[in-house]
ROFIGU-610911 format. One record per residue (C-alpha): x, y, z; chain; residue in one letter. Coordinates in steps of 0.25 Angstrom, whole numbers, plus 5000, padded with zeros to 4 digits. Layout:
N
[[X; Y; Z]; 'A'; 'A']
...
This chain:
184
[[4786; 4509; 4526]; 'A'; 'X']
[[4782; 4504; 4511]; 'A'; 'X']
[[4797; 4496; 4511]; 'A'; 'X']
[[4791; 4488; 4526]; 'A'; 'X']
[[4777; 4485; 4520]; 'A'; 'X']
[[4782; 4479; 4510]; 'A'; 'X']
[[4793; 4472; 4517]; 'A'; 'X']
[[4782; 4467; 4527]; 'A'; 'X']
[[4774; 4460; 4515]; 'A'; 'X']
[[4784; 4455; 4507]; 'A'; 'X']
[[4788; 4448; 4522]; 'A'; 'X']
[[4772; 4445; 4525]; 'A'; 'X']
[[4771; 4439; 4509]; 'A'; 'X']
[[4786; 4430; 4513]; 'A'; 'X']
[[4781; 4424; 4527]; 'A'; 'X']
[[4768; 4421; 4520]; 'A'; 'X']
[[4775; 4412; 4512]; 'A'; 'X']
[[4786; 4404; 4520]; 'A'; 'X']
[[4772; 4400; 4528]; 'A'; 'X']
[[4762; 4392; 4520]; 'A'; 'X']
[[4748; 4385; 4526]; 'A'; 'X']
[[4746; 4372; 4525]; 'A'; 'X']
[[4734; 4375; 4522]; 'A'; 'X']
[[4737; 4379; 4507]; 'A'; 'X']
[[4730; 4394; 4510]; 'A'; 'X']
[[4739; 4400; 4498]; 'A'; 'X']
[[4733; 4405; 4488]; 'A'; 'X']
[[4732; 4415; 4476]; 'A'; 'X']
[[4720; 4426; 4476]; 'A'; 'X']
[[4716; 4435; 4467]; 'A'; 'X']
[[4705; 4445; 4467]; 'A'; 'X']
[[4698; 4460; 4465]; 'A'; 'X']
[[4689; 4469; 4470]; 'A'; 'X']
[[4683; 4482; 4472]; 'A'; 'X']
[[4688; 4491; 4480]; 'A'; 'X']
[[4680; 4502; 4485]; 'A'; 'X']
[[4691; 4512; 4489]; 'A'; 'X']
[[4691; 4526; 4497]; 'A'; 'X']
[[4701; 4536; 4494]; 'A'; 'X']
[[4706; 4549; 4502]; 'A'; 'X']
[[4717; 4558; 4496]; 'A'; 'X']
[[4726; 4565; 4506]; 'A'; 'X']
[[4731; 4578; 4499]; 'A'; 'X']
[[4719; 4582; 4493]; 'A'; 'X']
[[4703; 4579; 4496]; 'A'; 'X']
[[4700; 4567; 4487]; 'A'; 'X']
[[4690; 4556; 4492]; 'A'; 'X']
[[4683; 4547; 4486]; 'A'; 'X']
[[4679; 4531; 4486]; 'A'; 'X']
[[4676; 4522; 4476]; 'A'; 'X']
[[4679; 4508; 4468]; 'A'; 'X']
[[4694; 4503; 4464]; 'A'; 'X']
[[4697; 4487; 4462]; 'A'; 'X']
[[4709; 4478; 4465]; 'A'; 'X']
[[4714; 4466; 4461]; 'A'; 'X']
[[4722; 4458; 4471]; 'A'; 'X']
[[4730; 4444; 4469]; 'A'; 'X']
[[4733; 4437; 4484]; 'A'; 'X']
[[4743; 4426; 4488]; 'A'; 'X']
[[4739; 4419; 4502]; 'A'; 'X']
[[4751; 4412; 4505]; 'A'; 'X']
[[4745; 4405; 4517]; 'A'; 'X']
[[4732; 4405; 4524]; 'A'; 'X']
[[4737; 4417; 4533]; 'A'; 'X']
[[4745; 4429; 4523]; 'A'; 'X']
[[4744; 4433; 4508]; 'A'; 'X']
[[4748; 4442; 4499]; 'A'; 'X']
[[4741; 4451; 4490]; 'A'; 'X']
[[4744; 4460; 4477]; 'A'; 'X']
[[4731; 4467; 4472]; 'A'; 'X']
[[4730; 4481; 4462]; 'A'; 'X']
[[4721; 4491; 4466]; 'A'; 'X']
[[4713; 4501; 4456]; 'A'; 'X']
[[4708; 4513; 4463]; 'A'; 'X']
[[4694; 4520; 4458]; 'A'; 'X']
[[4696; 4534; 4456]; 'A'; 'X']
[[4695; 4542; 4467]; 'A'; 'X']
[[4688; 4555; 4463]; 'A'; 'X']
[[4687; 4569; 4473]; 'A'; 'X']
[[4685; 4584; 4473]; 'A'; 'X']
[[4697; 4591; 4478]; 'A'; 'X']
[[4688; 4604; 4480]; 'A'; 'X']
[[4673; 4601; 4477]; 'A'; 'X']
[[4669; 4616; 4477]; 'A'; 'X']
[[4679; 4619; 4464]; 'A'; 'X']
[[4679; 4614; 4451]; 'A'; 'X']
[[4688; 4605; 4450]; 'A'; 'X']
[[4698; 4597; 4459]; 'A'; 'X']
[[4692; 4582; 4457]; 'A'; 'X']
[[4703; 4574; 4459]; 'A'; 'X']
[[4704; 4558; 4455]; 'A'; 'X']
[[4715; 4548; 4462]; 'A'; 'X']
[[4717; 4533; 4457]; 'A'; 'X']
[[4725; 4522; 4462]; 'A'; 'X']
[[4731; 4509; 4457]; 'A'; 'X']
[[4741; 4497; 4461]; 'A'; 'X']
[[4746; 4487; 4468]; 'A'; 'X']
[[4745; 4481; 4483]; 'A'; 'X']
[[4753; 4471; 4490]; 'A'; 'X']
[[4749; 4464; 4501]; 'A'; 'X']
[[4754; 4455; 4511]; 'A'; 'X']
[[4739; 4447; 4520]; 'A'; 'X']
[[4736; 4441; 4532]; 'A'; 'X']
[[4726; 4433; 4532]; 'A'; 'X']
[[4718; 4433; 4548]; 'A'; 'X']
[[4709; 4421; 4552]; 'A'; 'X']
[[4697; 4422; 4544]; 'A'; 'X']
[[4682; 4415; 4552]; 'A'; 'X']
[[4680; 4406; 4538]; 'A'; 'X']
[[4690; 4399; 4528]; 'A'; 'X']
[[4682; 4406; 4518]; 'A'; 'X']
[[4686; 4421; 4524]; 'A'; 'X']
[[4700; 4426; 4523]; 'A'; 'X']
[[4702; 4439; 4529]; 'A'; 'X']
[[4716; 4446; 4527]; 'A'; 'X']
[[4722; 4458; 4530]; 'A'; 'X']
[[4734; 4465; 4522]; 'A'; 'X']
[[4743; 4476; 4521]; 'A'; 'X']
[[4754; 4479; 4510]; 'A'; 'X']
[[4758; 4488; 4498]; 'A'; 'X']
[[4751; 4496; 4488]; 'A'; 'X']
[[4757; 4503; 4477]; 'A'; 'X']
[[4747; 4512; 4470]; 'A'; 'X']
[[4754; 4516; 4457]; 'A'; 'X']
[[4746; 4522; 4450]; 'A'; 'X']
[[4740; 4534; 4459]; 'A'; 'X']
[[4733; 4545; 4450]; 'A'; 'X']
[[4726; 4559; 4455]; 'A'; 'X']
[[4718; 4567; 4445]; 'A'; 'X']
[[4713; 4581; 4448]; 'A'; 'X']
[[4702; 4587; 4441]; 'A'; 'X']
[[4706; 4574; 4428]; 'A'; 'X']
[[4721; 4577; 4427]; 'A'; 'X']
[[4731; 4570; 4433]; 'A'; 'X']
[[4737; 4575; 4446]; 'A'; 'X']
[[4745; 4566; 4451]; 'A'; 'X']
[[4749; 4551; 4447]; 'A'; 'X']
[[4759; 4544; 4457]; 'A'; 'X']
[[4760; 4531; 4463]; 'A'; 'X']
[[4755; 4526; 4479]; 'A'; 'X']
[[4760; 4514; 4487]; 'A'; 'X']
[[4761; 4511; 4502]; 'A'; 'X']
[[4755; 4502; 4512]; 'A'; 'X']
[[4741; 4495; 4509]; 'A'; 'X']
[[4732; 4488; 4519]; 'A'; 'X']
[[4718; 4478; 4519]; 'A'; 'X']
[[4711; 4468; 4525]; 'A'; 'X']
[[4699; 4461; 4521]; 'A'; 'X']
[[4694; 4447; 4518]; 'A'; 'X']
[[4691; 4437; 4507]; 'A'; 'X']
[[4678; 4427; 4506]; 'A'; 'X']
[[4679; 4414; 4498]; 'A'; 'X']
[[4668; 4414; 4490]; 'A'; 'X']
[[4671; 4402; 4482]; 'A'; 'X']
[[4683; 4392; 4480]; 'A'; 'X']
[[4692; 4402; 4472]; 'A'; 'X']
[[4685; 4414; 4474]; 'A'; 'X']
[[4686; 4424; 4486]; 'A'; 'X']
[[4677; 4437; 4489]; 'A'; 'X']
[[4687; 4449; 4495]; 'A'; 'X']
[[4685; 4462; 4505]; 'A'; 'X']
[[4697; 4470; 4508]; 'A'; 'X']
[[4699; 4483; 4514]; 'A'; 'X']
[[4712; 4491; 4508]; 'A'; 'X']
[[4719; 4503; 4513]; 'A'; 'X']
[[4730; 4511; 4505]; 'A'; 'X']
[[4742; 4519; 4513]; 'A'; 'X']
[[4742; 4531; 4502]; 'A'; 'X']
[[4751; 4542; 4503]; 'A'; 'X']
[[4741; 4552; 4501]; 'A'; 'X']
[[4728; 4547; 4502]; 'A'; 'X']
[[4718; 4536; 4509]; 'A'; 'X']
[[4712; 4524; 4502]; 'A'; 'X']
[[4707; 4511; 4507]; 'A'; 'X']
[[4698; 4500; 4498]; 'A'; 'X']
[[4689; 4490; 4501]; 'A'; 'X']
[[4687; 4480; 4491]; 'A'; 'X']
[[4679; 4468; 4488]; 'A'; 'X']
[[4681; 4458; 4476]; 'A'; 'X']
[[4684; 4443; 4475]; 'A'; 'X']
[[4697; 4435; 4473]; 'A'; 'X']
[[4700; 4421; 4467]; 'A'; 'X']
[[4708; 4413; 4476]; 'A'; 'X']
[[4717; 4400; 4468]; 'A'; 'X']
């Protein structure tokens, strides 16, 4: 299932370029922000939510599809396995790299793009503490998938909300995240 998702973006990033605009909608973007992030493991009772970033750099190839590439930083997610012994807090991180292939839908202003995209992540650096040591240090990757929108704010400056969820093999996590981009 990876092998066909990425297969379907490498074809969604090659049909966006055999078909440029005429109305010279390419363009280079890149951006952060904050990404409020909610985290449910699986196997073992850990929850928790709290603040990670991203950094992301877009290509637009036309007025209609993009591709992104962004890196993501999880905060660390903290928990109790077992609140009524000593002991048993557990602590789980993630950081890597997205790719994106994005379709961009009819916005209601010229200044309001509003996108939706689905890719790749690979998370490869994945750490699990329990109780401060080490547990278990692996690597994550899978299917990813967002939507959201962008706001000019000025001539080379763009204001971004999106919404982002993870495939994980053991857990769930989803962010939403909000931060600005410069657009060439």
């Amino acid at each position: 299932m990876k092998e066909t998702a990425i297969a379907a973006l490498l074809l969604l990033v090659a049909c966006g370029t055999a078909y440029a605009d005429e109305n010279d909608a390419a363009q280079w973007r890149i951006g952060g922000s904050l990404s409020y992030s909610d985290y449910g493991r699986n196997d073992i009772q850990l929850a928790d939510a709290n603040t990670g970033f991203k950094f992301h750099a877009q290509y637009r190839f036309n007025s209609w599809i993009g591709a992104e590439g962004a890196f993501y930083v999880s905060p660390d997610f903290k928990d109790d396995i077992d609140p009524s012994m000593a002991g048993g807090e557990t602590e789980t991180s993630y950081q890597g790299f997205t790719l994106h292939g994005i379709a961009y839908l009819p916005s209601p202003a010229e200044t309001v793009d509003i996108f939706v995209k689905g890719g790749y992540y690979n998370f490869f650096d994945v750490n699990l503490k329990v109780d401060g040591v080490t547990a278990d240090t692996s690597s994550d990757d899978g299917l990813a998938f967002g939507f959201g929108t962008s706001f000019e704010a000025a001539e080379h400056l763009g204001l971004r909300v999106e919404y982002d969820w993870y495939d994980l093999s053991n857990a769930d996590l989803w962010t939403i995240g909000v931060g600005a981009e410069y657009r060439f």
